[in-house]
C-alpha positions as CSV (number, residue, x, y, z in Angstrom):
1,X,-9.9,-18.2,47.1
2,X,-11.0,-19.3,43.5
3,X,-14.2,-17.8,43.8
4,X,-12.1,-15.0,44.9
5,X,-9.9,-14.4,41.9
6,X,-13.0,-15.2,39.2
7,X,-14.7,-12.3,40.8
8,X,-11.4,-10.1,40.7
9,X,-11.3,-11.1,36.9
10,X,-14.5,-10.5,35.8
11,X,-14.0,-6.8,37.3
12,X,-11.0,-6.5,35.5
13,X,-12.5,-7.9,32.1
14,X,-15.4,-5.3,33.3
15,X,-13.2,-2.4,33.1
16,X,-11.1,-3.7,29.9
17,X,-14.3,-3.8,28.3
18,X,-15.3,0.1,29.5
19,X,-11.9,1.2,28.5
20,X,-12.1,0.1,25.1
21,X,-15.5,0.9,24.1
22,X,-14.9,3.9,22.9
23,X,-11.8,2.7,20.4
24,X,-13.3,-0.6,19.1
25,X,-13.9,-0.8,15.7
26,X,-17.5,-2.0,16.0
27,X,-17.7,-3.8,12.7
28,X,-15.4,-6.1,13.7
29,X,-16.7,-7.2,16.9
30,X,-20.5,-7.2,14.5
31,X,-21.5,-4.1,16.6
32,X,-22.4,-0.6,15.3
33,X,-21.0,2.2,16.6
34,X,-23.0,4.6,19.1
35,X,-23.4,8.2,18.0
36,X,-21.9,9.0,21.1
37,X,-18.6,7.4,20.4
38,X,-18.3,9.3,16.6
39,X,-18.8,12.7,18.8
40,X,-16.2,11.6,20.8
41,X,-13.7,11.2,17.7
42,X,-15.2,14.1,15.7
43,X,-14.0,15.9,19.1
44,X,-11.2,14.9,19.0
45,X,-8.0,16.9,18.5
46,X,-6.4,17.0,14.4
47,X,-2.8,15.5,15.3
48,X,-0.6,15.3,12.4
49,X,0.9,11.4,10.9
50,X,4.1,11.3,13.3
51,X,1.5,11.8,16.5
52,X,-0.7,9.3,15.2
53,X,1.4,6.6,14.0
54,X,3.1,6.1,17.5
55,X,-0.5,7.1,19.7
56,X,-3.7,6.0,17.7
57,X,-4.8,2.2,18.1
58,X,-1.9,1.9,20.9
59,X,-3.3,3.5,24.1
60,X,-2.0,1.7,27.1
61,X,-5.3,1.6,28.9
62,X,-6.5,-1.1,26.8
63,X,-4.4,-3.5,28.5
64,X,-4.5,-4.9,31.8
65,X,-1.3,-3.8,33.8
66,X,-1.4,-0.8,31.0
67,X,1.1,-2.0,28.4
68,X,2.8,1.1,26.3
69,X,3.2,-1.1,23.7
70,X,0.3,-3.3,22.2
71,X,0.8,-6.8,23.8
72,X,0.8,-9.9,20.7
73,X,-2.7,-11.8,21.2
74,X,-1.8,-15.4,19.1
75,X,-5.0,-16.8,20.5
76,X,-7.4,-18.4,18.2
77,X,-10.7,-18.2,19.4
78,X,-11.9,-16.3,23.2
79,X,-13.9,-17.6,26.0
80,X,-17.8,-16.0,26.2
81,X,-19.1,-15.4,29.0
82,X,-22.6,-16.7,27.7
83,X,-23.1,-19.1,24.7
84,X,-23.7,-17.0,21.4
85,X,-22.5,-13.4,23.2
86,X,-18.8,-13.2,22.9
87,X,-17.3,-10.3,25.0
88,X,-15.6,-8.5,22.6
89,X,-13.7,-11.2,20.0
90,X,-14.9,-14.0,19.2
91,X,-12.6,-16.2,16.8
92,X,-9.3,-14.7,15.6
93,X,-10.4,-15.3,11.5
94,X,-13.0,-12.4,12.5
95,X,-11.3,-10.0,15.1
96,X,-8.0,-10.1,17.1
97,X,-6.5,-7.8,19.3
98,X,-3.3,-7.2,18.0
99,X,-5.0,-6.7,14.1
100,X,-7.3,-4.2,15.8
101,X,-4.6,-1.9,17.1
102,X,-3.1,-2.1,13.9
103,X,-5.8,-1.2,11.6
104,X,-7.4,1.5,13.1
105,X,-3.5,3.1,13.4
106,X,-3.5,2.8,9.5
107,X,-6.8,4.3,9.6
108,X,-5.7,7.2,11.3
109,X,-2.6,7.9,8.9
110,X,-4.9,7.9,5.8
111,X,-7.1,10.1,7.4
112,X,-9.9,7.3,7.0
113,X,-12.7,6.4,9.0
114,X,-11.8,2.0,8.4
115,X,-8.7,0.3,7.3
116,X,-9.2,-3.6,6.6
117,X,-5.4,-5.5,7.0
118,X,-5.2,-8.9,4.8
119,X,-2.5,-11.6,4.8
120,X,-0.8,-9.7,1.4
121,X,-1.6,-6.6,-1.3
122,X,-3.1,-9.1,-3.2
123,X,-5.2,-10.8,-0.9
124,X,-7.0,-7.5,0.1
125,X,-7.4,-6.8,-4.2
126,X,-8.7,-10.5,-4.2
127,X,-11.0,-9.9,-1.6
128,X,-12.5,-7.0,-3.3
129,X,-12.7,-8.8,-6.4
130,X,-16.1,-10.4,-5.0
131,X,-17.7,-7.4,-5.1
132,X,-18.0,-7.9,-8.8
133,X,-19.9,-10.3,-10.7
134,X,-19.8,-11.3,-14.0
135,X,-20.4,-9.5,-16.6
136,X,-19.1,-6.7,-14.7
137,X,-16.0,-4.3,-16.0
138,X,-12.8,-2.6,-14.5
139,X,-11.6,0.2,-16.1
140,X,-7.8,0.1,-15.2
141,X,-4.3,2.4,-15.7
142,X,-2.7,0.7,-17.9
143,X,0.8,0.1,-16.3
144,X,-0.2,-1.6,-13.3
145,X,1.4,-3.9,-10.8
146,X,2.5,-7.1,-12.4
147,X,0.2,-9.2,-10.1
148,X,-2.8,-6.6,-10.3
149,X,-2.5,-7.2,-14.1
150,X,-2.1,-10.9,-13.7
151,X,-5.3,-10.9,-11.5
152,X,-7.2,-9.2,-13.6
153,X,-6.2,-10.6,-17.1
154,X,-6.2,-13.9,-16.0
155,X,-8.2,-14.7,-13.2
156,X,-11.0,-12.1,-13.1
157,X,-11.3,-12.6,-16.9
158,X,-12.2,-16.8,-15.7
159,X,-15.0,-14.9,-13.9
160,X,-16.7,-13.2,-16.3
161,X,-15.3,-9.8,-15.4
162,X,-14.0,-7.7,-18.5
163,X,-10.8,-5.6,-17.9
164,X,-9.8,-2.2,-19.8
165,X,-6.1,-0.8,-19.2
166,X,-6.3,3.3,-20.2
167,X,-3.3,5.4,-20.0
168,X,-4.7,7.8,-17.1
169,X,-2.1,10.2,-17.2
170,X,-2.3,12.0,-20.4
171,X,-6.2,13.4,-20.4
172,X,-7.9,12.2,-17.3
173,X,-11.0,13.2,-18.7
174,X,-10.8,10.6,-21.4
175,X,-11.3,7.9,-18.4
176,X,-15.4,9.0,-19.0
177,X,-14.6,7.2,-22.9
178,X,-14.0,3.9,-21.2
179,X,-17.0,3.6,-18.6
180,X,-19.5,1.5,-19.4
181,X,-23.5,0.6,-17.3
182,X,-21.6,-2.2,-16.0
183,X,-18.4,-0.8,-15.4
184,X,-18.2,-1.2,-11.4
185,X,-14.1,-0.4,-10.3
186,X,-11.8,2.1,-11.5
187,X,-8.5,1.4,-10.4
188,X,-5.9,3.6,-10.3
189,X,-2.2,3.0,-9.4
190,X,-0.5,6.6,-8.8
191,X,2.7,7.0,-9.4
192,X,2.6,3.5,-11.3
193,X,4.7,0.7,-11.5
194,X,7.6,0.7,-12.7
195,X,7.1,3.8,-14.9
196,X,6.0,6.2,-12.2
197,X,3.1,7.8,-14.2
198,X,0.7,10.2,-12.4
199,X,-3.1,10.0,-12.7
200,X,-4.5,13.0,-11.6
201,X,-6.7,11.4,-8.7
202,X,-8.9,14.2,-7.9
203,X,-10.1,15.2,-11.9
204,X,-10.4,11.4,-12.7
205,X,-12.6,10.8,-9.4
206,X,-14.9,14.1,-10.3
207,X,-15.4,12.2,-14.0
208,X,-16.3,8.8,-12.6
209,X,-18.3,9.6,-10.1
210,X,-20.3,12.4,-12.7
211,X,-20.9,9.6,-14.6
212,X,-22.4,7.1,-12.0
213,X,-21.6,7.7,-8.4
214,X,-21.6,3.9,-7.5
215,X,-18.9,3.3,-9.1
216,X,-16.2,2.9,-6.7
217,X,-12.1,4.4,-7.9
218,X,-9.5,2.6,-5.8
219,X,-6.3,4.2,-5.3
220,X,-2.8,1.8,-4.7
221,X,-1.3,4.2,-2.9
222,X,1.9,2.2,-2.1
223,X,4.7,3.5,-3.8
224,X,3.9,6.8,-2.4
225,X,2.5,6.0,1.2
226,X,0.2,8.1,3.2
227,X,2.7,10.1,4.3
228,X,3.0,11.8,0.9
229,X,-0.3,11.1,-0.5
230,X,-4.0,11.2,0.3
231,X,-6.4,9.8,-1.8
232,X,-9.3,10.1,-0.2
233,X,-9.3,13.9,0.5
234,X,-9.0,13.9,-3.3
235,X,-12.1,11.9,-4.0
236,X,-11.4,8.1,-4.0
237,X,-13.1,5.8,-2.9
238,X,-11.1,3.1,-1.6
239,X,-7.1,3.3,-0.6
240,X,-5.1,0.2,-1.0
241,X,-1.6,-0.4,0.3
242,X,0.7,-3.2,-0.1
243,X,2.1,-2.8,3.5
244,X,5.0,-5.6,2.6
245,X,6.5,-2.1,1.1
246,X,7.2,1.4,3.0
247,X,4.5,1.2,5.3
248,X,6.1,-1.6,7.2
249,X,9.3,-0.5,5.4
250,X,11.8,-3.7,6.7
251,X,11.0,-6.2,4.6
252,X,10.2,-8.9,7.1
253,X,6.1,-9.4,6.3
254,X,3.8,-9.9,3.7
255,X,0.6,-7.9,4.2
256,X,-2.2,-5.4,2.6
257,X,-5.0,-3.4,3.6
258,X,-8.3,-1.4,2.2
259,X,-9.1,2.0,3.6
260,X,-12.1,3.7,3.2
261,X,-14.9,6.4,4.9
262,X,-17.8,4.9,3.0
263,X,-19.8,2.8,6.1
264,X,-21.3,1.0,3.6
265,X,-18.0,-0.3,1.7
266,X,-16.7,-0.9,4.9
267,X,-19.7,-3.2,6.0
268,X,-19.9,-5.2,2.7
269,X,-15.4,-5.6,2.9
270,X,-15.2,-6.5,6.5
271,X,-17.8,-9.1,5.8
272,X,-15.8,-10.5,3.0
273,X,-12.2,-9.6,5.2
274,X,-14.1,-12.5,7.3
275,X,-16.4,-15.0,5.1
276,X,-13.0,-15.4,3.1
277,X,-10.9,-15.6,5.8
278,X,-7.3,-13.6,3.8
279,X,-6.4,-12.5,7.3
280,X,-2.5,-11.6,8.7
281,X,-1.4,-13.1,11.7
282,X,-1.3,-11.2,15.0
283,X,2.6,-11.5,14.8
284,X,2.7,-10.0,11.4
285,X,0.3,-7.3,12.7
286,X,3.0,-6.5,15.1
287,X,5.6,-6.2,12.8
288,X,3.8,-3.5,10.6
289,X,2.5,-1.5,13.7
290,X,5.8,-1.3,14.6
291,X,7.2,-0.3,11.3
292,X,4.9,2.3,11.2
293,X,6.5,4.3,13.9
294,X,9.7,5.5,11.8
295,X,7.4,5.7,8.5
296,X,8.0,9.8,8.3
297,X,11.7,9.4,9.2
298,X,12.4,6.7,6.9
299,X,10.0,8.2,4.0
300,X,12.3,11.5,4.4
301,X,15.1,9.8,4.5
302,X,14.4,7.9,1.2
303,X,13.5,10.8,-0.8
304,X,16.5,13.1,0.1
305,X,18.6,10.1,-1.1
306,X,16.1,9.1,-3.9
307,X,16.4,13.0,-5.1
308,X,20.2,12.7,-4.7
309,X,20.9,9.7,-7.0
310,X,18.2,10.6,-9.8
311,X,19.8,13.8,-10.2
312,X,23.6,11.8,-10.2
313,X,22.1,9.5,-12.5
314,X,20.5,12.3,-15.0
315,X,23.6,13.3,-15.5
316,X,25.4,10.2,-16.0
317,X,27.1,9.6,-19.8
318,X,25.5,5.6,-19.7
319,X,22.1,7.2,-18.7
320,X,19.5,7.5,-21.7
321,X,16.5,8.8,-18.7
322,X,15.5,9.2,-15.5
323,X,11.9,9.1,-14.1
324,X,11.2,10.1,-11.0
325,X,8.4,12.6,-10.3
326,X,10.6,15.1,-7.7
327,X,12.6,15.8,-11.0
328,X,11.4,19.2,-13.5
329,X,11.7,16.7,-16.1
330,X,9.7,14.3,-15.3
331,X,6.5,15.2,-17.6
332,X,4.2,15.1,-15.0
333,X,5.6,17.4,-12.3
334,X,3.2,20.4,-12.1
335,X,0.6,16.9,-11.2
336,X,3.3,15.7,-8.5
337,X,3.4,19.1,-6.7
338,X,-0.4,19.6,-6.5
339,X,-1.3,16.2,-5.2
340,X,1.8,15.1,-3.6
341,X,4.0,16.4,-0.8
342,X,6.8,14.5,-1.8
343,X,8.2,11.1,-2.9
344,X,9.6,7.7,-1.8
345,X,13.0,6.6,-2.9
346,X,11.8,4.8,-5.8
347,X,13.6,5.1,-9.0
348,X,13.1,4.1,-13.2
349,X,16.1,3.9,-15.1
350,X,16.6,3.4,-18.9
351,X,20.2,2.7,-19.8
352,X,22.0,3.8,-23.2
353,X,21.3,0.8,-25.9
354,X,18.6,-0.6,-24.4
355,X,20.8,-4.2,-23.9
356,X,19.5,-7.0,-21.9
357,X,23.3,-7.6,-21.5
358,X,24.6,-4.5,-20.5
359,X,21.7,-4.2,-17.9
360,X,22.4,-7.7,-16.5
361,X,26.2,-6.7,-15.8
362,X,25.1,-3.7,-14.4
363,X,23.0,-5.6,-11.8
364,X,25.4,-8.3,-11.1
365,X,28.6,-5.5,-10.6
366,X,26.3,-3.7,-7.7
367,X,27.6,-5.1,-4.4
368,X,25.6,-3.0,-1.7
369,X,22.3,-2.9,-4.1
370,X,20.5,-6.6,-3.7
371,X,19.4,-8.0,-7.1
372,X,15.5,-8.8,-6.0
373,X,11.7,-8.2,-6.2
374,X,9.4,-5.9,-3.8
375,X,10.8,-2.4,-2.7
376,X,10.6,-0.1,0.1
377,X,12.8,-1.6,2.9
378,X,15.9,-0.2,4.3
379,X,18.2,-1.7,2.3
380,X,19.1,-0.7,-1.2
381,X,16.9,-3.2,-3.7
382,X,17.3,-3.3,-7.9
383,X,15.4,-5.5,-10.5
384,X,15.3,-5.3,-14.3
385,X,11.1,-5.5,-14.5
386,X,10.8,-6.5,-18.1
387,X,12.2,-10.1,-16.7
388,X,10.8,-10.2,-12.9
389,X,8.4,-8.1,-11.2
390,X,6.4,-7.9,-14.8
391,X,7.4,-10.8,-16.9
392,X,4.0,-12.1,-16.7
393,X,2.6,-8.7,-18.6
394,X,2.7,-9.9,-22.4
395,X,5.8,-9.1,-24.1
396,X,3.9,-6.7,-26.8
397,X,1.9,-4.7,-23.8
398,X,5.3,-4.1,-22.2
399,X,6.7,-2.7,-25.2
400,X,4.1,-0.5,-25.7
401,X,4.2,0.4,-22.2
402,X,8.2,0.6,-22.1
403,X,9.0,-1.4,-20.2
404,X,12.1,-2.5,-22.4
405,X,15.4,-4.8,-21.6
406,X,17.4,-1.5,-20.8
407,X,14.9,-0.2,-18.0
408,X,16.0,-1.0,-14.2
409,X,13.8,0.0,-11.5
410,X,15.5,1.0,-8.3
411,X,14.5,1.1,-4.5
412,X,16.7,3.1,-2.5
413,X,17.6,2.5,1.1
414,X,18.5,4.3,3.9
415,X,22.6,3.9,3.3
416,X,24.8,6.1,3.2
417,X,23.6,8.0,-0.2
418,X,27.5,8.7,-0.8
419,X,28.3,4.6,-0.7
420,X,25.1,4.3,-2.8
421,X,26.1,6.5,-5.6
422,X,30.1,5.1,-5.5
423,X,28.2,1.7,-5.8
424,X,26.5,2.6,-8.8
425,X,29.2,4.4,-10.7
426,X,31.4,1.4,-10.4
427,X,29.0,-1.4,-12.1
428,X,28.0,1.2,-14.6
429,X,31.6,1.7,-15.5
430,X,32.1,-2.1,-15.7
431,X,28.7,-2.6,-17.7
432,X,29.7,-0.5,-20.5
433,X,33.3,-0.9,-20.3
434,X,34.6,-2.3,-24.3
435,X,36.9,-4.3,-21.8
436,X,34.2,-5.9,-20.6
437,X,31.4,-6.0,-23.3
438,X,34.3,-8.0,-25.3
């Protein structure tokens, strides 16, 4: 009977293993793929990102008894059948199930050929960071993400590796007067945070890559998502997302992940995705695959109401300005209709009198908008960034940048846009009420 059931298991692992050649991202598993299995997915039909979020990386036939949704694999390591030739995972720091449906799903939505997941945005820009040695320079936008800044500034800096932050949005052909021979990453961050500037991806690519093709331009693609936006058709190199945000859109994991179509990129970051070990957990991995199922009906959702509120708030008597790229006055909206498709529900804010005060008792009147860091969820988020998400950026940068004590950055949910806006009138009443100041 035991002999039996080994044999019956072995046919079943024998079929498994059939079924899921052709959907395997070999350079996980330290396997190339055949040429027949690329002219199998070059064959394939062109579905558009709603198909492929709920279909690609989650066929049923992978599993035995053909689960429709991708089973959670928490195991560590996997049994081989011979020592030294592993069946198709070998330790979970190096390939896991669960991760694998994931990523190639993200793949698929970014229109990319590989799509490395790491345990946080951060993680995945860390792990990059060893692609560089010292005495090698980034040439970066200048208002970047608090912790990209951080990284660079003060840890890649340790390393030997010189930083330069260039305003991308004004001439992006003034990006050429910052490369150097050593220069090695361009990273762009399009539409930035928290002052949602545009860098015109496709112009500043061309110009890089004229200059010395190696050079590899990264695009954080995160506060617009790949719903809206797709670097890669425009030239970049490399796609990062911080999935914590819209991609997994419920605020319940910490994650990142590199895309790319370069094999080679891919080869050299899947190496270091492993030799460094800055993996997510299969359970996390769950979570984001399943978040990215409603990504177009949530990213739709939070523009209509985004749109709704900027225009509310641009007209607003306590309102100095409103940035947000959907809007004809935001300075860079011919860029935002030729390289976007639309916009998440993320807002910038600068209040009249530019008060640290008057912005704090705005934050602390709000009752359905949470006072806190990150963005993208369902649920309504605000921060003042000058004194959280970027207090680490030196005081005289953020000034220069504008990031003053009146500028609140806003993330809005999928509520009811009517509550939001009622929400908003009342703590800006209270804020600048005399009553009140006094």
């Amino acid at each position: 009977m035991l002999i039996h059931r080994r044999l019956l298991l072995s046919s079943r692992l024998f079929l498994l293993t059939k079924r899921m050649a052709g959907h395997l991202s070999a350079g996980l598993q330290k396997y190339d793929k055949d040429e027949e299995n690329h002219k199998l997915q070059d064959e394939t039909p062109r579905t558009h990102l709603e198909t492929d979020a709920i279909h690609v990386g989650q066929e049923p036939e992978r599993w035995p008894g053909q689960a429709v949704v991708p089973p959670i694999s928490m195991a560590t390591t996997f049994k081989q059948l011979e020592p030294g030739k592993p069946l198709l995972y070998e330790y979970s720091r190096c390939g896991n199930p669960t991760r694998q449906c994931l990523e190639e799903c993200l793949a698929s939505l970014e229109k990319a050929k590989y799509a490395l997941t790491f345990s946080s945005g951060l993680g995945a820009s860390t792990t990059l960071m060893f692609m560089l040695k010292s005495g090698d320079h980034i040439v970066s936008i200048d208002d970047v993400y608090g912790g990209t800044g951080r990284l660079f500034r003060r840890c890649m800096a340790q390393m030997g590796v010189e930083s330069s932050f260039v305003d991308m949005s004004t001439d992006p052909s003034s990006v050429a007067k910052h490369l150097k021979p050593t220069t090695r990453l361009v990273w762009i961050e399009t539409p930035t945070n928290p002052l949602l500037k545009l860098a015109d991806i496709e112009r500043i690519s061309s110009v890089v890559h004229e200059y010395d093709p190696k050079i590899m331009v990264l695009v954080d693609n995160t506060f617009a998502t790949a719903f809206y936006q797709r670097p890669l058709a425009l030239g970049a190199d490399l796609v990062l997302h911080s999935l914590t945000k819209y991609m997994n859109g419920h605020s319940d994991v910490v994650m990142g992940c590199l895309m790319m179509n370069n094999e080679e990129l891919y080869k050299q970051l899947s190496f270091l995705q492993y030799a460094i070990g800055a993996v997510p957990s299969p359970f996390d991995c769950y979570l984001v695959n399943r978040g990215l199922k409603t990504l177009a009906v949530r990213m739709r959702q939070h523009m209509t109401s985004g749109l709704r509120i900027a225009k509310y708030l641009e007209a607003h008597q306590h309102v100095e300005r409103v940035i947000y790229p959907p809007l004809e006055s935001h300075p860079q909206h011919a860029l935002y209709k030729k390289q976007m498709s639309g916009f998440s529900g993320m807002i910038s804010v600068y209040l009249k009198g530019d008060e640290v005060e008057k912005s704090q008792r705005f934050l602390k009147h709000l009752k359905l908008f949470t006072t806190a860091e990150s963005l993208g969820g369902y649920e309504s988020l605000i921060e003042l960034p000058a004194v959280m998400t970027h207090a680490s950026v030196p005081e005289e940068h953020r000034r220069l940048l504008g990031i003053t004590d009146g500028l609140v950055r806003i993330s809005v949910g999928l509520e009811d846009v009517r509550d939001l806006i009622d929400d908003i009138e009342a703590a800006l009443q209270f804020a600048f009420s005399d009553k009140n100041e006094k």
